[in-house]
C-alpha positions in Angstrom: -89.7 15.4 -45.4 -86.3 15.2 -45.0 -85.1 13.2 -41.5 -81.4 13.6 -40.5 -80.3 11.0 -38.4 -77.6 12.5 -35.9 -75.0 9.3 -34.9 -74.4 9.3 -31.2 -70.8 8.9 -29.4 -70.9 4.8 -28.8 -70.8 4.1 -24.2 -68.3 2.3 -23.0 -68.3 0.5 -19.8 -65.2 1.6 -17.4 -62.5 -1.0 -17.3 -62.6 -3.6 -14.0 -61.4 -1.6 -10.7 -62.2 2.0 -11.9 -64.4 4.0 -10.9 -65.6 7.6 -12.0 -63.8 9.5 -9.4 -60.3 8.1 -10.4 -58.2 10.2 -12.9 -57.3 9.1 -15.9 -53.6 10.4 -15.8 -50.8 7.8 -14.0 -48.0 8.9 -11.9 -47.0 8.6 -8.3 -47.4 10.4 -5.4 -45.5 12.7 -3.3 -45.4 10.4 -0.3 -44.2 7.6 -2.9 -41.3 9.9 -4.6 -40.1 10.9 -1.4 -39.6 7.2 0.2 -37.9 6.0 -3.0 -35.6 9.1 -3.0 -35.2 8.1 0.8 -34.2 4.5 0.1 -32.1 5.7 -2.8 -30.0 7.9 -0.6 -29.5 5.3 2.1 -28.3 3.0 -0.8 -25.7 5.5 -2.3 -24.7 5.9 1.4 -24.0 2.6 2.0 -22.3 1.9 -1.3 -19.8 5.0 -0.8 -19.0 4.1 2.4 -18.1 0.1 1.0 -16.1 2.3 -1.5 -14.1 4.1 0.5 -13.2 1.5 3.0 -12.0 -0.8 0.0 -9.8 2.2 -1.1 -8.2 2.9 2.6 -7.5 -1.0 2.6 -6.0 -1.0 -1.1 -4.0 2.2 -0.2 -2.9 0.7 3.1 -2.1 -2.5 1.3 -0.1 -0.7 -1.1 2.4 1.2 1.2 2.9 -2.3 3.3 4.0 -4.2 0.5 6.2 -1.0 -0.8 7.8 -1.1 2.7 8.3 -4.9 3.0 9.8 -4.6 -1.3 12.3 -2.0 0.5 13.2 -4.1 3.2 13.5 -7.5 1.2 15.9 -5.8 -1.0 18.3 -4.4 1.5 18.4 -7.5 3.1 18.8 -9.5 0.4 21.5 -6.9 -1.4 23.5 -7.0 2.6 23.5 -10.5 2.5 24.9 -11.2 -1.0 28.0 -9.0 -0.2 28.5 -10.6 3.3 28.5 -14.3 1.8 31.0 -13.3 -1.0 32.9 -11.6 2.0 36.4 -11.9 3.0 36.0 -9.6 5.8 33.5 -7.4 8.0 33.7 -4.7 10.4 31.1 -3.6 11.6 31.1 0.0 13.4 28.9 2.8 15.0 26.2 2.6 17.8 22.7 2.8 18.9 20.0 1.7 15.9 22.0 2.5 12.8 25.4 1.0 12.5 27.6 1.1 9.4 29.1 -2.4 7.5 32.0 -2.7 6.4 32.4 -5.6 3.8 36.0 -6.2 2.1 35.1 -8.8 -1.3 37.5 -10.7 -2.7 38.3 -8.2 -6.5 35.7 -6.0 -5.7 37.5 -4.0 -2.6 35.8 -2.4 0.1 32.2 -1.8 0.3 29.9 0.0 3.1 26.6 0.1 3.9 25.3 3.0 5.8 22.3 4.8 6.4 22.2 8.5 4.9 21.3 10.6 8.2 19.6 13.2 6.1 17.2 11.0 4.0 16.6 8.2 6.0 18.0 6.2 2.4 20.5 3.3 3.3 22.9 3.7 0.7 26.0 1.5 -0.6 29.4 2.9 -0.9 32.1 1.3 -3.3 35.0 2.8 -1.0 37.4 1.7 -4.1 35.9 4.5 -6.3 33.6 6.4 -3.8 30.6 5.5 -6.1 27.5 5.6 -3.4 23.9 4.5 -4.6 20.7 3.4 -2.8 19.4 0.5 -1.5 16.1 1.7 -0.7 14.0 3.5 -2.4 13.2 7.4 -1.1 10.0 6.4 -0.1 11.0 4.2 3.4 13.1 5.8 6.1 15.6 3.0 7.1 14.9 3.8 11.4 17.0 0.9 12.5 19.9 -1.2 10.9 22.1 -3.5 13.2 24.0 -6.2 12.6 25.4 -8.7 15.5 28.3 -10.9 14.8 27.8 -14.3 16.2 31.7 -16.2 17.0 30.3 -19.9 16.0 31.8 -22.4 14.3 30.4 -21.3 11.3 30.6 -17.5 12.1 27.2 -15.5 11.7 26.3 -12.1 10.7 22.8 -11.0 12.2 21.4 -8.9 10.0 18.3 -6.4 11.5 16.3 -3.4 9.5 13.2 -1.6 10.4 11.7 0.4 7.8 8.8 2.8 7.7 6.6 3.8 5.0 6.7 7.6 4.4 5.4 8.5 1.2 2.7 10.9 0.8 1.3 9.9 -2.1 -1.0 7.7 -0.3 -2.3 10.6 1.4 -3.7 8.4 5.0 -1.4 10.4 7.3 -0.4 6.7 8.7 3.0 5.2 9.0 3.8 1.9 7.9 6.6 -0.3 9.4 8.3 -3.4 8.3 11.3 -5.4 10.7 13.0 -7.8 8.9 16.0 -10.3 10.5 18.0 -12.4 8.9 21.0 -14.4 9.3 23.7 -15.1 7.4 26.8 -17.4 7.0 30.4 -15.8 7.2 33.1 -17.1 4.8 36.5 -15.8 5.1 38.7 -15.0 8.2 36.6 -15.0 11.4 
């Protein structure tokens, strides 16, 4: 007789904490997905707005310190030609005045604000060469100067800038006053 022995399919026990109900596919569940997408969206919120108030300050930052490199360098390029003056006269009224500065082999030289652009601008009145001072992107809104009859004389020097350019795209305006003082040589 001929016997045929048939090999069975070995039991396992389940693993520890599994019972016969549980699947045996892993995942998460809808309740899970949607309070991480949740928490994910409150992050990204958070982290845009950090991002965009960093850029406002950066952009702000940048148009002050374009304003106050304006203003330094008008200053600074007034004062150099008053202390190598012989001369000033200073004319006009209200918030923008004119200077007239007459150096020793250089001639006459004028600083005035261009009503149009808002520029201030130095004239060689020798040749009638004009360039700027500022840069197109500040309006020069005031520029006085006071003379001061002391023993030495002294030229007050006053300018009040304001940021204009669009590039930075806030709609804000930036302004910078500068005053500074300077030491008259020459004929006072």
């Amino acid at each position: 007789m001929n016997c045929t022995i048939f090999k069975s399919a070995s039991i396992r026990p389940l693993p520890a904490g599994r019972n016969l109900h549980q699947s045996a596919t892993k995942g998460f569940s809808l309740i899970e997905l949607v309070v991480a997408m949740g928490i994910f969206a409150v992050a990204v919120t958070m982290a845009t707005a950090v991002f965009v108030t960093i850029n406002r300050l950066n952009t702000r930052g940048v148009a002050v310190k374009d304003a106050q490199q304006n203003a330094r360098l008008a200053m600074e390029e007034i004062s150099r030609v008053v202390r190598i003056s012989q001369k000033i006269t200073v004319s006009g009224s209200g918030s923008l005045r004119e200077l007239e500065v007459d150096v020793e082999d250089v001639g006459k030289v004028k600083f005035s604000v261009n009503p149009a652009s808002g520029v201030l601008e130095k004239t060689d009145l020798t040749t009638g060469i004009k360039s700027s001072v500022t840069s197109n992107s500040v309006i020069v809104e005031e520029l006085k100067f006071e003379e001061i009859s002391a023993v030495p004389a002294i030229l007050n020097i006053y300018i009040k800038v304001i940021e204009r350019n669009p590039a930075y795209g806030t709609g804000e305006e930036y302004e910078v006053e500068l005053k500074s003082s300077v030491v008259l040589r020459g004929q006072y």
